[in-house]
DSSP file (Angstrom, degrees, kcal/mol; ACC not computed):
  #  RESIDUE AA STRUCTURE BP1 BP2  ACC     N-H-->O    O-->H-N    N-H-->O    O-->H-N    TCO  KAPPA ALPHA  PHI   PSI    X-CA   Y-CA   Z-CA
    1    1 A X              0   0    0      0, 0.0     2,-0.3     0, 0.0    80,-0.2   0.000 360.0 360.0 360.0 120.9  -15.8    6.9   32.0
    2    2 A X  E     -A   80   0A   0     78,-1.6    78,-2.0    79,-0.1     2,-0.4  -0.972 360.0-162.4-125.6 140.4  -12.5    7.8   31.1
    3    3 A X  E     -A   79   0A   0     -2,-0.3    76,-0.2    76,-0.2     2,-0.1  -0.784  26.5-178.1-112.4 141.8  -10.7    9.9   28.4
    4    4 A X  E     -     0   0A   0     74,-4.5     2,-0.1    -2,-0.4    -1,-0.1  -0.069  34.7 -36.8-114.4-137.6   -7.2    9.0   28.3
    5    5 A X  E    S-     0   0A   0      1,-0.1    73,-1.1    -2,-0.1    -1,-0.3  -0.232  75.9 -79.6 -67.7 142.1   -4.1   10.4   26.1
    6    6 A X  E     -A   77   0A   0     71,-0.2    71,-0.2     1,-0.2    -1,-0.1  -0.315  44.5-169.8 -51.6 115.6   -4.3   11.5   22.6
    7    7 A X  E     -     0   0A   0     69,-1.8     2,-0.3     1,-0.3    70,-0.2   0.945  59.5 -22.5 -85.4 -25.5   -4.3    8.0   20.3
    8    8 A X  E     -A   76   0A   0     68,-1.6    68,-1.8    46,-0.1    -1,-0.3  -0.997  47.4-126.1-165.8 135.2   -3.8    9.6   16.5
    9    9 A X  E     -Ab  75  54A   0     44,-0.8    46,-2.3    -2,-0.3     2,-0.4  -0.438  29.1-151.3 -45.6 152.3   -4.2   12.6   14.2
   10   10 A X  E     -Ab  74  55A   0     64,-0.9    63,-1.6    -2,-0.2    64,-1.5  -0.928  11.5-170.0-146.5 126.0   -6.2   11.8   11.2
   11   11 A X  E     -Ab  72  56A   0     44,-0.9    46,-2.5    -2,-0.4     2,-0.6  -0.915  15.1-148.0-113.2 118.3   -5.5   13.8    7.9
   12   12 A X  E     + b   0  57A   0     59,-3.1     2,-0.3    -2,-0.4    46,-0.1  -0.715  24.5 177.2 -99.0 142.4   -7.7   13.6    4.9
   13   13 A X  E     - b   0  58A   0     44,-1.7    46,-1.8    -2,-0.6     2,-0.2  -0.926  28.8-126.9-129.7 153.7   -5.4   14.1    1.3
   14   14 A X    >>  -     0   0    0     -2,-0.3     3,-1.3    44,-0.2     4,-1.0  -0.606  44.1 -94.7 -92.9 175.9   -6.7   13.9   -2.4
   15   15 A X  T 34 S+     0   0    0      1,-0.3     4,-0.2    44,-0.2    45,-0.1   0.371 122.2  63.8 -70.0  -2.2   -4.5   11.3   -4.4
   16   16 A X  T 34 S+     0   0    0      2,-0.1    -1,-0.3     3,-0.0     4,-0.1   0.267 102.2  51.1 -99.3  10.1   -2.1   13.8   -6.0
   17   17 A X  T <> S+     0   0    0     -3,-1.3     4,-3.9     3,-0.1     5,-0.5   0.648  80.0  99.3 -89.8 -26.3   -0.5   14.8   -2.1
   18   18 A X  H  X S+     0   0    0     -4,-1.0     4,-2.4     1,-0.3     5,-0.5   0.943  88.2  37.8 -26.4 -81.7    0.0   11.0   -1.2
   19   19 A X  H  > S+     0   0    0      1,-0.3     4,-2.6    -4,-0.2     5,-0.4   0.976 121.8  41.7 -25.2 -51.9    3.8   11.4   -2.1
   20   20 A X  H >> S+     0   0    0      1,-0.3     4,-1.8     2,-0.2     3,-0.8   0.987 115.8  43.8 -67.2 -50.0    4.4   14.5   -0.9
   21   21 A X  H 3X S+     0   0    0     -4,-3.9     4,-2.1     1,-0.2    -1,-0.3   0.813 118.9  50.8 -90.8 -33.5    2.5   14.3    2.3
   22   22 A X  H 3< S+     0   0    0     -4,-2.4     4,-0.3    -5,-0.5    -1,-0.2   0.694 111.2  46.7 -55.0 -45.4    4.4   10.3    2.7
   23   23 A X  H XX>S+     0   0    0     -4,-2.6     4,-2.9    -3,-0.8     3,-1.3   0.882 112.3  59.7 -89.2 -55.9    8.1   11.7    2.0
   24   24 A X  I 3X>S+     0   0    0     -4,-1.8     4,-3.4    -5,-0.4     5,-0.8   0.956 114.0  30.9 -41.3 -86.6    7.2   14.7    4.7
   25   25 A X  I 3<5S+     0   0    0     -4,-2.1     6,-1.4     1,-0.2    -1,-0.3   0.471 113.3  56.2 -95.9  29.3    6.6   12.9    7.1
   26   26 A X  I <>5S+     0   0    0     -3,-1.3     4,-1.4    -4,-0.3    -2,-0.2   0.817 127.4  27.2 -79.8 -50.9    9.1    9.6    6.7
   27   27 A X  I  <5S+     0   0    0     -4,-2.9    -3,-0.2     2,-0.2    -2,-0.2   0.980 122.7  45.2 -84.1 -51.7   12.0   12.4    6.5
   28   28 A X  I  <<S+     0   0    0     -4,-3.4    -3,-0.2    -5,-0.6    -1,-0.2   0.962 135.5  10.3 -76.4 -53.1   11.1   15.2    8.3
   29   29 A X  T  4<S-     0   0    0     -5,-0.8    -2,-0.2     2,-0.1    -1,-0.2   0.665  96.6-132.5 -93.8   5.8    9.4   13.5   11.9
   30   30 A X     <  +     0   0    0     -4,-1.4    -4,-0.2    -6,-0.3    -3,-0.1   0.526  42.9 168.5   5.0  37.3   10.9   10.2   10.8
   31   31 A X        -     0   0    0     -6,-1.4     2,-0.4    17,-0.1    -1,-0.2  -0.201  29.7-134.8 -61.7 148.8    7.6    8.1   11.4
   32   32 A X  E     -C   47   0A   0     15,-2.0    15,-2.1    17,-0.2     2,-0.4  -0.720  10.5-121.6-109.5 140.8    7.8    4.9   10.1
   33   33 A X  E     +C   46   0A   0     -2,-0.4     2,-0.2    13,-0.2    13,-0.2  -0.696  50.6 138.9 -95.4 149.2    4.6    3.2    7.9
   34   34 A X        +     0   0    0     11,-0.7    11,-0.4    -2,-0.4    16,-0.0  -0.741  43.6   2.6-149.5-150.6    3.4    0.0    9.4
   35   35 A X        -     0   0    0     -2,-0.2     2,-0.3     9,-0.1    -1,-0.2  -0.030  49.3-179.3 -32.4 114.2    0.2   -1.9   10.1
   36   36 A X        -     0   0    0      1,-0.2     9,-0.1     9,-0.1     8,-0.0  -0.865  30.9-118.9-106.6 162.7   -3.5   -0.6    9.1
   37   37 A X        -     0   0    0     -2,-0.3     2,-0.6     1,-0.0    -1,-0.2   0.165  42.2-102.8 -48.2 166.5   -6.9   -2.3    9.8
   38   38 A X        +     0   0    0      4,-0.0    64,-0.2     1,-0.0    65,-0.1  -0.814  47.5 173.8 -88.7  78.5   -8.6   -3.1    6.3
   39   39 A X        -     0   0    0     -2,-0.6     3,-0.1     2,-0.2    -1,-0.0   0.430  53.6-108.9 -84.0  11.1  -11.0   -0.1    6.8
   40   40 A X  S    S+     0   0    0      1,-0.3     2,-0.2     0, 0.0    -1,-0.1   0.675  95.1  72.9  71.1  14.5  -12.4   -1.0    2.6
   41   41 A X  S    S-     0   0    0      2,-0.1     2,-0.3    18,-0.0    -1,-0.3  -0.780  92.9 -87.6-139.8-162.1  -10.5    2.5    1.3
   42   42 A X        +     0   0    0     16,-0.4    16,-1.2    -2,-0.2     2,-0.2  -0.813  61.0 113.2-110.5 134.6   -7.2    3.5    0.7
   43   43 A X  E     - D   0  57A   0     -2,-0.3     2,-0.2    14,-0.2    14,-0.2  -0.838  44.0-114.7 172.0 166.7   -4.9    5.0    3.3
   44   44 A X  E     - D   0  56A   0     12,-0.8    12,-1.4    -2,-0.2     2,-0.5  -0.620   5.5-149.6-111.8 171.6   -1.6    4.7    5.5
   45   45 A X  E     - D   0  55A   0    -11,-0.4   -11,-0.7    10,-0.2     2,-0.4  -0.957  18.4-167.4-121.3 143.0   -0.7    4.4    9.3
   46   46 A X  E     -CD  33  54A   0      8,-2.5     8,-1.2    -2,-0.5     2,-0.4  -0.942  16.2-153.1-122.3 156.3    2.9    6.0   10.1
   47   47 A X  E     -C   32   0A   0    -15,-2.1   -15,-2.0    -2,-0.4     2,-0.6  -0.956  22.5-143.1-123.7 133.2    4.1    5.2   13.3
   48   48 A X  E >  S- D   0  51A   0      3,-2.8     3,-2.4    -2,-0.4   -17,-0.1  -0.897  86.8 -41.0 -94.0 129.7    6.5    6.5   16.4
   49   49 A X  T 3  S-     0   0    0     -2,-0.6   -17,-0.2     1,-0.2    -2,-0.1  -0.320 128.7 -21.3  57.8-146.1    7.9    3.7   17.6
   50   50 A X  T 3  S+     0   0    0      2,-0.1     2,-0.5    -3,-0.0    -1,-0.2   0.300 118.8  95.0-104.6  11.3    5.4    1.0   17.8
   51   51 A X  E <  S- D   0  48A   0     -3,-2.4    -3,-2.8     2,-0.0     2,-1.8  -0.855  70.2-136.7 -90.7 137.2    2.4    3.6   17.7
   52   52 A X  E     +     0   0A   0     -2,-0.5    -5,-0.3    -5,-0.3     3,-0.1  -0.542  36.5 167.1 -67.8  78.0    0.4    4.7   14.5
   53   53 A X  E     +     0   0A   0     -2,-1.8   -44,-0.8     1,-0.2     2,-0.2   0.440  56.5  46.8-107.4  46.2    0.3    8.3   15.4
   54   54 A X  E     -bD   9  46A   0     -8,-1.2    -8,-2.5   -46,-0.2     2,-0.3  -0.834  67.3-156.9-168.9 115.6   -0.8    9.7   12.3
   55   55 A X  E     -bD  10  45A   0    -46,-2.3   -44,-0.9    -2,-0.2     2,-0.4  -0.638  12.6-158.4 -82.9 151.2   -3.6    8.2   10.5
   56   56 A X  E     -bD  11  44A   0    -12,-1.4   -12,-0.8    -2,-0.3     2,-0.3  -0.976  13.6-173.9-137.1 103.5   -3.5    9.2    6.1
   57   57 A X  E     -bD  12  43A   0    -46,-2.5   -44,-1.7    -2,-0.4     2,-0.5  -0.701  11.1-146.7 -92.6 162.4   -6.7    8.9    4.5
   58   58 A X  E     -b   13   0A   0    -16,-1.2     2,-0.4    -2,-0.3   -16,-0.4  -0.934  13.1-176.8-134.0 127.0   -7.4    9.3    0.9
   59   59 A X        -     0   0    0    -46,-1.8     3,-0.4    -2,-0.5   -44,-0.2  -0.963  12.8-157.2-124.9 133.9  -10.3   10.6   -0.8
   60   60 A X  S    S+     0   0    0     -2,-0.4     2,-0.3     1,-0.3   -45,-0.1   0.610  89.6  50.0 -64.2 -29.7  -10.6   10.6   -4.8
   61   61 A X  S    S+     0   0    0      2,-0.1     2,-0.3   -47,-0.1    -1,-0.3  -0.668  91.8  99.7-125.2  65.5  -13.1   13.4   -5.4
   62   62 A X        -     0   0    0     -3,-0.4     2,-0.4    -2,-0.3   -47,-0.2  -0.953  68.1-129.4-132.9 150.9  -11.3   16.1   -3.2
   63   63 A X        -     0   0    0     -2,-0.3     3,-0.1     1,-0.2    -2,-0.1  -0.910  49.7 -85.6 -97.8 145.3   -8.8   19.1   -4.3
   64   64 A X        -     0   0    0     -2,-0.4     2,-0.6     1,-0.1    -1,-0.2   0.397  51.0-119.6 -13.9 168.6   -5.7   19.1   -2.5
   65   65 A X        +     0   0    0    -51,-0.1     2,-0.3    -3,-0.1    -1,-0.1  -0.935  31.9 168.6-150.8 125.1   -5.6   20.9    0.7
   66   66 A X        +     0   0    0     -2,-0.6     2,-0.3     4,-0.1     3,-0.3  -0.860  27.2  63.6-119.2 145.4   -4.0   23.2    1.8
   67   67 A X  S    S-     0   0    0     -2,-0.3     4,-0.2     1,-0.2    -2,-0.0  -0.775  86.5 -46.9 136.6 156.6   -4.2   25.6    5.0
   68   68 A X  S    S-     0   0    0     -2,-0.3    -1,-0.2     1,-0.1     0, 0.0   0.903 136.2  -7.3 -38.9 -48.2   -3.9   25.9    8.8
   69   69 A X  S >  S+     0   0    0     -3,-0.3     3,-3.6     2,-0.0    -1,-0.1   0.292  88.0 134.2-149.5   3.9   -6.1   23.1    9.0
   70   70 A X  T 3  S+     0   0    0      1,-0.3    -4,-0.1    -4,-0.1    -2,-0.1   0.787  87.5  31.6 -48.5 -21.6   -7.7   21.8    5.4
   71   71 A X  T 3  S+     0   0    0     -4,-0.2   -59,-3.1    -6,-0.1     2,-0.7   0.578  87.1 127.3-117.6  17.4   -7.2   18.2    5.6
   72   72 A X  E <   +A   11   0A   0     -3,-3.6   -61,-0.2   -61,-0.2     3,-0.1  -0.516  28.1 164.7 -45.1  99.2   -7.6   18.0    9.4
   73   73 A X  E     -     0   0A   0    -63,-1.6    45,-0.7    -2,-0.7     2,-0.3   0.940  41.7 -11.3 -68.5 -67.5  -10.0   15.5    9.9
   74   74 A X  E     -Ae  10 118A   0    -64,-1.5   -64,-0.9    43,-0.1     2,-0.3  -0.929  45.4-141.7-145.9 149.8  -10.6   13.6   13.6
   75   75 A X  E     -Ae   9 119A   0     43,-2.2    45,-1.2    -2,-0.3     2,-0.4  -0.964  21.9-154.3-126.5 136.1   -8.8   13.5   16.9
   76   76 A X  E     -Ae   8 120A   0    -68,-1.8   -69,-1.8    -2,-0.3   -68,-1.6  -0.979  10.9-171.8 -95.3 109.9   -8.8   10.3   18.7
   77   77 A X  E     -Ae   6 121A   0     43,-3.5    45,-4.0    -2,-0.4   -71,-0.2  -0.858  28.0-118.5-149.6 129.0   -8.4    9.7   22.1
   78   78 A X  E     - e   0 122A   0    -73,-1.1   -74,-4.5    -2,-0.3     2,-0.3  -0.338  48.6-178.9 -57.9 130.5   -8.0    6.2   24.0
   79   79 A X  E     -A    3   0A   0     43,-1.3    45,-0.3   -76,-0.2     2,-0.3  -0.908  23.1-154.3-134.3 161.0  -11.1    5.7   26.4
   80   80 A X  E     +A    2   0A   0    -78,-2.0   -78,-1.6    -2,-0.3    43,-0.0  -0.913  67.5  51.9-142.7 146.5  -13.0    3.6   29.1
   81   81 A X     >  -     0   0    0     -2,-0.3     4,-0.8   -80,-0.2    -1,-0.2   0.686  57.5-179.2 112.4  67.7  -16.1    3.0   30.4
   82   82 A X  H  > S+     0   0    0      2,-0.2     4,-2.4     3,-0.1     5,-0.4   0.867  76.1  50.4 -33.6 -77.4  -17.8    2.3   26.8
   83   83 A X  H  > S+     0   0    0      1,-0.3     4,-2.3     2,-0.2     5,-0.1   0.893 112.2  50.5 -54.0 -35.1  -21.6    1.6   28.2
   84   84 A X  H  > S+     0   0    0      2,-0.2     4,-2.2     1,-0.2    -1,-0.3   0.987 108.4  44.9 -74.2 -52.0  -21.3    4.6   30.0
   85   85 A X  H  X S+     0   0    0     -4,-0.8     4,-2.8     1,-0.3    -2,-0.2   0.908 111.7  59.1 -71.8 -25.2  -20.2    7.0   27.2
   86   86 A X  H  X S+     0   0    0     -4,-2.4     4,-0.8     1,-0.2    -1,-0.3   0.854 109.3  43.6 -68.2 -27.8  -22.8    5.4   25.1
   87   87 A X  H  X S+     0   0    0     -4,-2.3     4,-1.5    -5,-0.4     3,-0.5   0.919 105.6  56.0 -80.0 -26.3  -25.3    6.4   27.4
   88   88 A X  H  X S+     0   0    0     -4,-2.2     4,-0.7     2,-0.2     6,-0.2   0.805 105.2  50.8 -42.1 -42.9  -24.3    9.3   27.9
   89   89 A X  H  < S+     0   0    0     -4,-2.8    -1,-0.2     2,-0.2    -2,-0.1   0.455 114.2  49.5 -82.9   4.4  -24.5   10.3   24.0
   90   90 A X  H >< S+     0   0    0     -4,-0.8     3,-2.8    -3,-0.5    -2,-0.2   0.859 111.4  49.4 -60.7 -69.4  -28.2    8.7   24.0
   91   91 A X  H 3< S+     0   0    0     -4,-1.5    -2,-0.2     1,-0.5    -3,-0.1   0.554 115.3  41.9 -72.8 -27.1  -29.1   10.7   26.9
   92   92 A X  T 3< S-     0   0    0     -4,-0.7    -1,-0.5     2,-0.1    -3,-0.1   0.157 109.4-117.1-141.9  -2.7  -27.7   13.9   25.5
   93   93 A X    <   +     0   0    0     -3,-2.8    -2,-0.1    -5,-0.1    -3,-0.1   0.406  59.3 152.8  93.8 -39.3  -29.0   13.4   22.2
   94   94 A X        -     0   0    0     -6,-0.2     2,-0.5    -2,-0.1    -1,-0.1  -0.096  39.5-141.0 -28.5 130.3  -25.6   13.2   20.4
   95   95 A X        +     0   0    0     17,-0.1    17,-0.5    -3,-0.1     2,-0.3  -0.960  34.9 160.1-116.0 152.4  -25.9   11.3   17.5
   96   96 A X        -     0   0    0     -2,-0.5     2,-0.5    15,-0.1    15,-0.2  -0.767  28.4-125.3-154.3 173.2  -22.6    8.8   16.8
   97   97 A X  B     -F  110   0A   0     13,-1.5    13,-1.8    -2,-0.3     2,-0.3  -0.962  10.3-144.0-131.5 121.7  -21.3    5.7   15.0
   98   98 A X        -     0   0    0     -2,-0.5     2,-0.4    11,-0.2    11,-0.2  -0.683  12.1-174.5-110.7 157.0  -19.5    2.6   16.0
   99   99 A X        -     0   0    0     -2,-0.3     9,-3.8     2,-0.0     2,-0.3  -0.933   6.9-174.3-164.1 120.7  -16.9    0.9   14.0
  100  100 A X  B     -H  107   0B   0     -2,-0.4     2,-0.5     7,-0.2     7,-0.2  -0.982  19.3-148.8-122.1 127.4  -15.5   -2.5   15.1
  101  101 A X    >   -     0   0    0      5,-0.7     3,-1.3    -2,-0.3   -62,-0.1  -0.820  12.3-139.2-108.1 132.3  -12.3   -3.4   12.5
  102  102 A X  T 3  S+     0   0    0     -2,-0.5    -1,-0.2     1,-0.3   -65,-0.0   0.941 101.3  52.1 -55.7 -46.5  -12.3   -7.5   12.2
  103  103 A X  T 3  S+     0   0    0    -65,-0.1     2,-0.3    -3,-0.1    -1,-0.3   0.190  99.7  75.9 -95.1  31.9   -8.6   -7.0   12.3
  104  104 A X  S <  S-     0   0    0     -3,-1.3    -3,-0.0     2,-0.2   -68,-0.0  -0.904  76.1-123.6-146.6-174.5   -8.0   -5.0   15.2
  105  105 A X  S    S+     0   0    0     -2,-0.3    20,-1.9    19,-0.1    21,-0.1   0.528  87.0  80.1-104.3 -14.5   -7.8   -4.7   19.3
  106  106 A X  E     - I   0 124B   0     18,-0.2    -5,-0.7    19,-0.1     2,-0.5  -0.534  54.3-158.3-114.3 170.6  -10.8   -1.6   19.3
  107  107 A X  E     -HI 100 123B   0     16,-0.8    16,-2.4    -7,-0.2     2,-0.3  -0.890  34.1-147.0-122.2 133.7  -14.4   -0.5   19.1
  108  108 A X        -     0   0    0     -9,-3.8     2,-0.5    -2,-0.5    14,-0.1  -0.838  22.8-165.8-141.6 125.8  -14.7    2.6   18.1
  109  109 A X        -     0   0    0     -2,-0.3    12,-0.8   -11,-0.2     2,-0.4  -0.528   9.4-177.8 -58.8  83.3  -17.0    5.5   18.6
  110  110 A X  E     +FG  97 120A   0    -13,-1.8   -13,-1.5    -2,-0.5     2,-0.3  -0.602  13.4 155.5-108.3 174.6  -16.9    8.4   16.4
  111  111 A X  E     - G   0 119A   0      8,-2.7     8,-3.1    -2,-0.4     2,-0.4  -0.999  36.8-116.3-165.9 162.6  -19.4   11.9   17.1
  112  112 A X  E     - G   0 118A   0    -17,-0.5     2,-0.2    -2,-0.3     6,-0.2  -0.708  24.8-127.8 -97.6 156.5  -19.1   15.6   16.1
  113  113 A X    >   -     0   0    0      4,-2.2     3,-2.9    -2,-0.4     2,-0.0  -0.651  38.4 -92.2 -89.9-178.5  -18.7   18.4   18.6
  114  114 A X  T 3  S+     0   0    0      1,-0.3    -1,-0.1    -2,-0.2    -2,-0.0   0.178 127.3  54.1 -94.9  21.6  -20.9   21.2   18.6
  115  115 A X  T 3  S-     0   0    0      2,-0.1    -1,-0.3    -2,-0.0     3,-0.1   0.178 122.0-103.1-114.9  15.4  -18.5   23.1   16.4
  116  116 A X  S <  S+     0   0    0     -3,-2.9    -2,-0.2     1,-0.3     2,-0.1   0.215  74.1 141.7 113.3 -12.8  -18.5   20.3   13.9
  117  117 A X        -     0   0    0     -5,-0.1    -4,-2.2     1,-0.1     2,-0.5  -0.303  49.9-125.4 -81.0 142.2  -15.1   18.8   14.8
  118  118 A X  E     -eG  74 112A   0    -45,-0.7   -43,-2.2    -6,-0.2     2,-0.4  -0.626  24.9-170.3 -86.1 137.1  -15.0   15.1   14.6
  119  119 A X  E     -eG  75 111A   0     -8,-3.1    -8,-2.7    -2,-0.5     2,-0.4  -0.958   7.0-164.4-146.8 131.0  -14.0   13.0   17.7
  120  120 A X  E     -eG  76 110A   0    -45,-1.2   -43,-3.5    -2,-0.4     2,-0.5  -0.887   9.6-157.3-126.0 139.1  -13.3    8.9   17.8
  121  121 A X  E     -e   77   0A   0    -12,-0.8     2,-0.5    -2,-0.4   -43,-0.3  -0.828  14.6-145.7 -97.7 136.7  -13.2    7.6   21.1
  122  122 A X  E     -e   78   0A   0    -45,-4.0   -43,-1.3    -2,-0.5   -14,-0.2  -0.766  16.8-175.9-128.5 114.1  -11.0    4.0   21.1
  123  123 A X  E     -I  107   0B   0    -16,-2.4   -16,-0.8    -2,-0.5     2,-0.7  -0.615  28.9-118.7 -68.9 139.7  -11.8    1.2   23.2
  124  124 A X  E >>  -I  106   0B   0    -45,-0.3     3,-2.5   -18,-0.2     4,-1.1  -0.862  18.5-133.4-105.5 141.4  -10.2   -1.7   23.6
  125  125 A X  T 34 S+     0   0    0    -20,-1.9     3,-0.4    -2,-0.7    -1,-0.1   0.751 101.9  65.5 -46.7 -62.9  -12.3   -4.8   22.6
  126  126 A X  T 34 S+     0   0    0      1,-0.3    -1,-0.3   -21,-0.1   -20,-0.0   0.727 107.4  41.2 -23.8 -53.2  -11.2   -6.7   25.8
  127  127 A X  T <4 S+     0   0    0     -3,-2.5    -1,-0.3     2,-0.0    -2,-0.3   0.772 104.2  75.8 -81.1 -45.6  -13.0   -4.2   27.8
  128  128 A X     <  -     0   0    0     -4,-1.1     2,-0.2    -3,-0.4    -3,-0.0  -0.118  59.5-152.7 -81.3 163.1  -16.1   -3.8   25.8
  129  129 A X        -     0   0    0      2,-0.0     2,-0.1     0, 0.0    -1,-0.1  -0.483  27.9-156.9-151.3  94.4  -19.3   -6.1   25.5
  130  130 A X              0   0    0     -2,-0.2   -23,-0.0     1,-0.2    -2,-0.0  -0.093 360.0 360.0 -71.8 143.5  -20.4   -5.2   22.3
  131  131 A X              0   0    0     -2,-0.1    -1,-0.2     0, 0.0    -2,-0.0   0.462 360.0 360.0 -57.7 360.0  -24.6   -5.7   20.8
């Protein structure tokens, strides 16, 4: 089992930041939007280069957010060794979620830590051998 490099921020925004939060960071880091999954809600991928590193969710019934850290959502970090981490988060009690997107290369794993922050593991499909 291995944790590799940091894949993605994920930021959750209500529907009146979209612009703002869109313009920010097209101008200001000049990440570019490109491909998402169909994940059945609304939201963008920006990309450096040819990575998405900054995921945009949108949720309807939220007020804006604002703060040090108010729409901070997940950090995601590229893994391997799948069967293993899933046994390990059996073994340990952990309880966690898998999400395989039809249109994309991953399985992915998300669980909280034990101060509540949420953490997605990403596999790539090639490597896993899924139930």
């Amino acid at each position: 089992m291995a944790i590799g490099l940091v894949d993605h921020f994920n930021i959750v925004i209500a529907p009146s930041q979209v612009e703002e939060t869109l313009k920010f960071y097209r101008e200001v880091l000049g990440l570019e939007e490109g491909f998402r999954p169909n994940f059945g809600r609304p939201g963008w991928w920006l990309y450096a280069g040819n990575h998405p590193v900054l995921h945009i969710s949108l949720k309807e019934n939220i007020a804006p957010t604002l703060g040090s850290t108010g729409s901070f959502d997940h950090i995601a970090l590229n893994a391997t060794g799948w069967a293993g981490m899933k046994a390990k988060l059996q073994r340990l009690g952990i309880a966690y979620e898998e999400q395989l997107v039809s249109d994309n290369t991953a399985l992915q794993i998300f669980f909280h830590d034990s101060n509540g922050l949420r953490i997605e593991l990403d596999y790539k499909l090639d490597e896993v051998e899924t139930d």
